[in-house]
Backbone bond lengths (Angstrom), bond angles and torsions (degrees), N, CA, C in turn:
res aa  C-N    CA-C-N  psi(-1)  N-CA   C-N-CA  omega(-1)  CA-C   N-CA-C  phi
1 X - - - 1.457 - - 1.525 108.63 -
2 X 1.034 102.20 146.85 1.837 108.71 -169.79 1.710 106.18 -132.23
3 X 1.812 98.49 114.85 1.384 104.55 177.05 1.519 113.96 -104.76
4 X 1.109 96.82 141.81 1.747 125.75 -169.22 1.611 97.67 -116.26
5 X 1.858 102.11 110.61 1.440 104.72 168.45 1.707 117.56 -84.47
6 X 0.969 122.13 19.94 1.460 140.36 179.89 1.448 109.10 -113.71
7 X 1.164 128.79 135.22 1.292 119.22 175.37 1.553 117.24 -96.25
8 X 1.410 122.92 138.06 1.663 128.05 -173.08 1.103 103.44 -66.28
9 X 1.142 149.70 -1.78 1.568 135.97 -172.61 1.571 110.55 -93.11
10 X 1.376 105.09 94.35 1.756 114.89 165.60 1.607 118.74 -85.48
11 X 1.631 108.48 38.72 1.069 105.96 174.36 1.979 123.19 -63.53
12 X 1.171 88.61 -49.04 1.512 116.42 163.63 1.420 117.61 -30.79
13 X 1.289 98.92 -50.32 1.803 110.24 -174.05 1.385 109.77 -68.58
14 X 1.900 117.89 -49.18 1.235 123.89 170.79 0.809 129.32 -41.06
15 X 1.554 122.51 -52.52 1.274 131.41 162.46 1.250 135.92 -51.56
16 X 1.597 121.90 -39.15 1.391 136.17 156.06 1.248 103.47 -58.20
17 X 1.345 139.78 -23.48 1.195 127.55 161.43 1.618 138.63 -67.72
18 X 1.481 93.91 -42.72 1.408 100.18 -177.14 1.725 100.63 -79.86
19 X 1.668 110.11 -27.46 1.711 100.00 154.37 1.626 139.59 -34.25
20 X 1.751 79.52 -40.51 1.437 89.02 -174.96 1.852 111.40 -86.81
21 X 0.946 118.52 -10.26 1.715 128.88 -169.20 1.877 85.16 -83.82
22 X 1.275 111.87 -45.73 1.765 97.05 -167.07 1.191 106.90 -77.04
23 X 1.514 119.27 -41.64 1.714 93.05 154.88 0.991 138.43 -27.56
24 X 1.555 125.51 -70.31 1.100 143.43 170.30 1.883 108.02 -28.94
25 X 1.269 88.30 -53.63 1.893 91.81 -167.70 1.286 100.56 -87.81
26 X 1.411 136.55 4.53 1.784 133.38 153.30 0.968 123.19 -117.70
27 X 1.709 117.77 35.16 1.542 152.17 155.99 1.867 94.86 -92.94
28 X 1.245 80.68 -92.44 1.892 93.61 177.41 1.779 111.13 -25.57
29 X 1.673 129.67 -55.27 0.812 139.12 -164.85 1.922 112.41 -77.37
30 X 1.481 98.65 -23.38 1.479 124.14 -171.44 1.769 99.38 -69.11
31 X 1.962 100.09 -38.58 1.342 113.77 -138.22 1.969 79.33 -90.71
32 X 1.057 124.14 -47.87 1.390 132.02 158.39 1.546 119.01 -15.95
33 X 1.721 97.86 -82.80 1.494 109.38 176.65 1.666 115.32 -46.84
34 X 1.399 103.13 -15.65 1.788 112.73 -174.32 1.336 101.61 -66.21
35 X 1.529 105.38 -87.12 1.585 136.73 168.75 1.934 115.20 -24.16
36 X 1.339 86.38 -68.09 1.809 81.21 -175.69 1.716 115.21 -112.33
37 X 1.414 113.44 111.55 1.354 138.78 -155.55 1.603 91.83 -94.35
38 X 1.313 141.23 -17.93 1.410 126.78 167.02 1.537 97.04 -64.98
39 X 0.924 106.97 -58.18 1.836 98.57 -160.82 1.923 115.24 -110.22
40 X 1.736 83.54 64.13 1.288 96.28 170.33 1.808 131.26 -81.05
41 X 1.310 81.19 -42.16 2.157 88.35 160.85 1.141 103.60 -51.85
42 X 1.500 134.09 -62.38 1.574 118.79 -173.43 1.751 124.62 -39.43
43 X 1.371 97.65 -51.41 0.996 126.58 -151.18 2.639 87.74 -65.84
44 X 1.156 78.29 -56.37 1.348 102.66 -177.93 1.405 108.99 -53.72
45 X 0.813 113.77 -32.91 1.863 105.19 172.31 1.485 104.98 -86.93
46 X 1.849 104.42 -51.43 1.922 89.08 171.32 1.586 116.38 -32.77
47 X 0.862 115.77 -42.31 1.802 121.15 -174.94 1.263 113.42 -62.34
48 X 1.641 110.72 -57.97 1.368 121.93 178.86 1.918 116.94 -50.34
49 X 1.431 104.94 -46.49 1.204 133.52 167.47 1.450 116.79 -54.25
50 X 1.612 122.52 -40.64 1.124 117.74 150.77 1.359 143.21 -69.42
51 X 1.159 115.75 -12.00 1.160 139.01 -169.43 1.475 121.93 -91.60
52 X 1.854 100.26 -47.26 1.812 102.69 145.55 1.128 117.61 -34.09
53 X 1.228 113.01 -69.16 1.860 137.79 -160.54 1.890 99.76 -30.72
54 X 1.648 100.69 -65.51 1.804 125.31 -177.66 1.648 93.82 -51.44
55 X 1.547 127.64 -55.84 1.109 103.10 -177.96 1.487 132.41 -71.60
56 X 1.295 107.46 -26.37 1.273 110.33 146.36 1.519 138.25 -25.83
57 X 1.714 106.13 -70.22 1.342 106.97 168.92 1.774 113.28 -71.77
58 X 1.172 121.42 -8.57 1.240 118.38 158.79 1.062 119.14 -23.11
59 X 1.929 88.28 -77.31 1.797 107.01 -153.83 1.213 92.42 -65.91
60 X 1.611 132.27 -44.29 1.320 119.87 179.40 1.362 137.16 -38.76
61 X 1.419 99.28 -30.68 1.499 116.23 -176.54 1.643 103.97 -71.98
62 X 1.104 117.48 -52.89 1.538 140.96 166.25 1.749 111.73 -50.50
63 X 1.243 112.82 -18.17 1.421 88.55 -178.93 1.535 80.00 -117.56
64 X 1.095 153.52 -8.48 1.451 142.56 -147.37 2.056 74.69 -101.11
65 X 1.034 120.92 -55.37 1.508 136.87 -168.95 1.963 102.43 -46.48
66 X 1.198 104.46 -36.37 0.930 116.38 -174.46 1.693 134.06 -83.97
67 X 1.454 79.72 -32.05 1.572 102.16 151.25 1.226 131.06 -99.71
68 X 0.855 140.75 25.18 1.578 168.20 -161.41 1.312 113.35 -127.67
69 X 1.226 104.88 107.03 1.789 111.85 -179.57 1.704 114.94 -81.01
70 X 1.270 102.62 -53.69 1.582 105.84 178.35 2.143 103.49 -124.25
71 X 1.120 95.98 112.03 1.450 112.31 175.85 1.576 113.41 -89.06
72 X 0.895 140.08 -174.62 1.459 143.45 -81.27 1.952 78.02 -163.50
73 X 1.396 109.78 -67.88 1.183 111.94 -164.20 1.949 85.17 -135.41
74 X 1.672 108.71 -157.65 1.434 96.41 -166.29 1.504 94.32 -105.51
75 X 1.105 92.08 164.98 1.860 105.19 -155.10 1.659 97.90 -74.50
76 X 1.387 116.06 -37.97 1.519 100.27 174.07 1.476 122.60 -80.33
77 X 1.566 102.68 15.92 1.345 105.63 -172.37 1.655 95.41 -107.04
78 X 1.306 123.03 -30.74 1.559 150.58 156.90 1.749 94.94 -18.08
79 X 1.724 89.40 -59.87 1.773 97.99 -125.01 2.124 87.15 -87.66
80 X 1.603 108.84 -13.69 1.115 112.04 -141.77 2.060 91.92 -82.68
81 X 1.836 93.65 -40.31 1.639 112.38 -168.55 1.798 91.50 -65.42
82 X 1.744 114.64 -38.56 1.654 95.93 -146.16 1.989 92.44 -82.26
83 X 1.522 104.51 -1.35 1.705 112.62 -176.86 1.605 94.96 -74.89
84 X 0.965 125.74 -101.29 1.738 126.76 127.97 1.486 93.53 65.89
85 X 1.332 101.12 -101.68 1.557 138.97 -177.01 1.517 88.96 -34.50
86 X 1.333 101.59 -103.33 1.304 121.75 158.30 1.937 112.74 32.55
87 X 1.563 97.55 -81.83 0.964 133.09 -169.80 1.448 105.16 -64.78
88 X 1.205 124.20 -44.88 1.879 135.73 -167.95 2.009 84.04 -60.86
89 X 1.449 103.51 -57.83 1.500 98.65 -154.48 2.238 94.95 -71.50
90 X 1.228 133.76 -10.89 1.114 109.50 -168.85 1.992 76.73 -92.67
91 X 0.864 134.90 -29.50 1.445 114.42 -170.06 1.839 116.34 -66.77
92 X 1.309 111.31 -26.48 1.004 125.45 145.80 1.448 142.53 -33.49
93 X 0.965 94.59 -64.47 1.234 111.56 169.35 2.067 125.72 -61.37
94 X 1.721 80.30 -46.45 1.748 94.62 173.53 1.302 105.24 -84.85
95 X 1.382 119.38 31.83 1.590 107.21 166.70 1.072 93.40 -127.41
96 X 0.980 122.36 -12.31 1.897 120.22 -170.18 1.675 100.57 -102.54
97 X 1.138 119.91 -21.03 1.765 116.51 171.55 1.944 110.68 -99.27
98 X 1.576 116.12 -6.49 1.601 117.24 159.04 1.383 90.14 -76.78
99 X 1.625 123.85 -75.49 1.745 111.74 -178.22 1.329 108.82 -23.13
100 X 1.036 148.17 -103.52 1.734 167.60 163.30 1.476 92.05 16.16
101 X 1.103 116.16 -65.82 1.824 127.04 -176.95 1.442 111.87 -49.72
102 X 1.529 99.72 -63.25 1.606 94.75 -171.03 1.306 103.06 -101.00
């Protein structure tokens, strides 16, 4: 039998990943709403729409964290990257609905 003081569950990572892909795609979508000013409502809900999505995997991250006895890395270090994340896509978002305003 073979013990592993690390635990196998890269659930954590996946998720910080696909965190990191909606960034990516409410950068691109951000960079859109910039450029072409006819179709800024569209553009503006894609964002908004992305931005659910991140909180979504948030809470997920937060309840998966929560049920999780031994993690991967340390849990306030967990909770600190998927806040983080989190945070990139609501700033995003509040720059693209001040644009919209003024």
């Amino acid at each position: 039998m073979k013990l592993s003081l690390f635990p196998r569950d890269l659930t954590f990572f996946q998720l910080f990943s696909k965190q990191a892909d909606l960034i990516v795609e409410s950068c691109e979508t951000f960079h859109k709403f910039i450029e072409n000013q006819a179709e800024q409502e569209k553009h503006m809900q894609a964002i908004t729409d992305l931005e659910h999505k991140g909180d979504d995997l948030f809470r997920e991250i937060a309840h998966r964290l929560n049920a999780t006895f031994l993690t991967p890395i340390d849990r306030e270090d967990i909770h600190s990257i998927g806040s983080a994340m989190d945070d990139v896509l609501d700033l995003i978002q509040g720059s693209a609905e001040r644009m919209l305003l003024y």
